[in-house]
N, C-alpha and C positions, 0 to 999 in steps of 0.2 A: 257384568259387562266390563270389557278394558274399553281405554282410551286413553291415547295421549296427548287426542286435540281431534276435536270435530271437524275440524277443516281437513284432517288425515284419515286417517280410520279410525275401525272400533270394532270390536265384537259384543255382540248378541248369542248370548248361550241357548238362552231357552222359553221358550211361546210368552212366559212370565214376563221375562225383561223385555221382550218385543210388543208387548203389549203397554207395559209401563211406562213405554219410549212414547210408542204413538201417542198415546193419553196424552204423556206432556206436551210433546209436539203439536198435538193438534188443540189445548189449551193456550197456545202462547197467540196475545192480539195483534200482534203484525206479522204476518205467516204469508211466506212468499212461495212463489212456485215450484215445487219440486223438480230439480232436473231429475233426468232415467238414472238409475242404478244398476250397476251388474253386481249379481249374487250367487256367489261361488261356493259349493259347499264340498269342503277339502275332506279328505281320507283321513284316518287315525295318524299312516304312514306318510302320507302327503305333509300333514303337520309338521313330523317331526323330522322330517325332510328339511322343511324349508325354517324349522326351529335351529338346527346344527346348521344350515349356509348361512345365517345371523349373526353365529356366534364365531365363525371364522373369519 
């Protein structure tokens, strides 16, 4: 999993680390509402697309 602040984003590679997330998440005692989330799942090429408009 990256992150460089939960308030921004992050990525979730694989069922493991989505799993390990919610566990903690849903451990912590004051746990508030989940607003919706949109969940985009990018191309190999879409990646590295938007990896190199980053880096320019």
């Amino acid at each position: 999993m990256a992150t460089s602040s939960l308030a921004k984003s992050f990525v979730i590679k694989t069922k493991k680390e989505a799993g390990n997330f919610v566990k903690l998440f849903s451990e912590q005692e004051n746990q508030r509402p989940l607003k919706d989330i949109n969940i985009v799942t990018l191309s190999q090429e879409r990646l590295i697309e938007l990896i190199n408009e980053k880096r320019k």
